[in-house]
N, C-alpha and C positions, 0 to 999 in steps of 0.2 A: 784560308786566307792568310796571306804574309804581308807584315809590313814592317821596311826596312827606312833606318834611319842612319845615315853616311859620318863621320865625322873626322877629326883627326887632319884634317890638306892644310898648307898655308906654305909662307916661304921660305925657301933653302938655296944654300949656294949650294952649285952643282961639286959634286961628290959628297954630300949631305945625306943626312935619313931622313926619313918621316913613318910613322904608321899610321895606317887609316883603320878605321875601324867600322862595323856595316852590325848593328844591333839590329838583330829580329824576333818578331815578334811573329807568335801560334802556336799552333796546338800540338804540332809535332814537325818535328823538318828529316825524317828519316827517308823520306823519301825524295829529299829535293837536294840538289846542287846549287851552289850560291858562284858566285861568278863577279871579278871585278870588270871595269871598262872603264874606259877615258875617250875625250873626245877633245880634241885641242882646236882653236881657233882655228873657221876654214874647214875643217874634214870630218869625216865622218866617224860616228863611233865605232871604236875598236876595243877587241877582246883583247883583256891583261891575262888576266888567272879565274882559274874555278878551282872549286874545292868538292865533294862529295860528301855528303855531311855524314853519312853514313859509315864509311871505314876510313874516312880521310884522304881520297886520292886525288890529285894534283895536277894540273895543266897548265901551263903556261907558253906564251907564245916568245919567240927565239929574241928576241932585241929583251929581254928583261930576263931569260936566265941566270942564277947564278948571281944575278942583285935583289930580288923583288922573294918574298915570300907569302904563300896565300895559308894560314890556317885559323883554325875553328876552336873556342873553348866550348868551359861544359855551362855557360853562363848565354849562351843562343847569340854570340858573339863572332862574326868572323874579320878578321884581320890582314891586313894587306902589309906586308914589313919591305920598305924600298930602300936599296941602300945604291951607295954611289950612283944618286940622282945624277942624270945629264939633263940639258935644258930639249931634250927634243921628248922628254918626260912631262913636259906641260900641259897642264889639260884640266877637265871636271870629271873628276874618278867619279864612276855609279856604282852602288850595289846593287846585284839584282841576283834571280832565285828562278829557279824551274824545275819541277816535275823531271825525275832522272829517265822517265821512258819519254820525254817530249825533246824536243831540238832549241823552242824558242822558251827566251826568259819572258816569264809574265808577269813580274812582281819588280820593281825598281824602287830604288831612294832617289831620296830629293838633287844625290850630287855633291861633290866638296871640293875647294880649286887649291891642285896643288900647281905651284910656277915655282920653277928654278931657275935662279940665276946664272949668267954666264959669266 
């Protein structure tokens, strides 16, 4: 069992930072990947970044490379580091966690709303 708890969203003028931060909690996460997503007014959720908690390895989808970073400390802690927000960046970031042989996340936080101004 994992349970993630979101934190760190609030407002930034666009080209601003933020880090989010997705605290979990069990018994072992060597075998799970954690995975950011946001969902903005109107659409549906989409994938930011995952992480492999395991050796560290990295995904990210093309509209956030290069500004957004996903990683992991040794305190069961994963982080979302966003830099030169744009306001098309707006949304309710989720943590969430799956089993590295599975496809779906089954484990999600409560959410935290980052808005950037324009």
């Amino acid at each position: 069992q994992v349970q993630l708890v979101e934190s760190g969203g609030g407002l930034v003028q666009a080209g601003g930072s933020l880090r989010l931060s997705c605290a979990a909690s069990g018994r072992t996460f060597s075998m799970y990947s954690f995975g950011w997503f946001r969902q903005a007014p109107g659409k549906e959720r989409e994938f930011v970044a995952s992480i492999r908690w395991n050796d560290g390895s990295t995904s990210y989808i093309d509209s956030v490379k290069g500004r957004f970073t996903i990683s992991r400390d040794s305190k069961n802690t994963v982080y979302l580091q966003m830099n030169n927000l744009k306001p098309e960046d707006t949304g309710v970031y989720y943590c969430g966690a799956r089993l590295v042989v599975r496809n779906e996340y089954t484990y999600w936080g409560q959410g935290t709303q980052v808005t950037v101004s324009s």
